[in-house]
N, C-alpha and C positions, 0 to 999 in steps of 0.2 A: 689236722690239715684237711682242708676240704677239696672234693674228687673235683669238681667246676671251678671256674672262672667267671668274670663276667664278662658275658657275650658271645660262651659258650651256648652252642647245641644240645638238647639232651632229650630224652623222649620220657613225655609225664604220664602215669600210673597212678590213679587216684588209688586202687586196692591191689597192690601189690601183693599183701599175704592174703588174700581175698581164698578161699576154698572152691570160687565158684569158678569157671576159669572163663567164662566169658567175660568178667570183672578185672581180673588179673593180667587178661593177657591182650586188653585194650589198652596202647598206647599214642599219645597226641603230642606231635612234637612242641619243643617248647622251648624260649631263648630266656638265659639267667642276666635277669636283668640286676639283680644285686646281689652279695653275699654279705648274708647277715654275721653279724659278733657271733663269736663262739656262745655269749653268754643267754642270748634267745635262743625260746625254744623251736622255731623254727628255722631251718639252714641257708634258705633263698629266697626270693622275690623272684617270681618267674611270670612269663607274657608266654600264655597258651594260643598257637595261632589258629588251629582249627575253631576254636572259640571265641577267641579276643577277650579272655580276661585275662587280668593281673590278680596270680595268687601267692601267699605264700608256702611255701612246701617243704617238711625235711628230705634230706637227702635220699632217703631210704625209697622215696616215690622218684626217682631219678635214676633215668640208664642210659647208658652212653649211645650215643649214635653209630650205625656201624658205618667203618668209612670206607672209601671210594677203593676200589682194586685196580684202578687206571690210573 
């Protein structure tokens, strides 16, 4: 089962296990614009807004947004 929805929020990490940590711990938020089949290897279609592409991404590059305390 997958952690997103579509049209969910999620903040995108191109290198997550990255060792370097200015690599790892830069994140751009980004809206799940599809959820792929279980049977590709990719998990999403996502629309990066600080940049304006459409990529696809596994899950593993996706973290939840923290949400609002009001």
């Amino acid at each position: 089962m997958r952690r997103f929805r579509l049209d969910d929020e999620a903040l995108y990490c191109a290198f997550p296990d990255s060792k370097v940590e200015r690599l790892n711990a830069e994140r751009k938020r980004a809206i799940i614009l599809e959820v792929l089949p279980e049977s590709d290897f990719y998990d999403y279609r996502i629309f990066i807004d600080v940049v304006g592409k459409i990529k696809k991404v596994k899950e593993s590059q996706l973290f939840p947004m923290a949400t609002s305390t009001y």
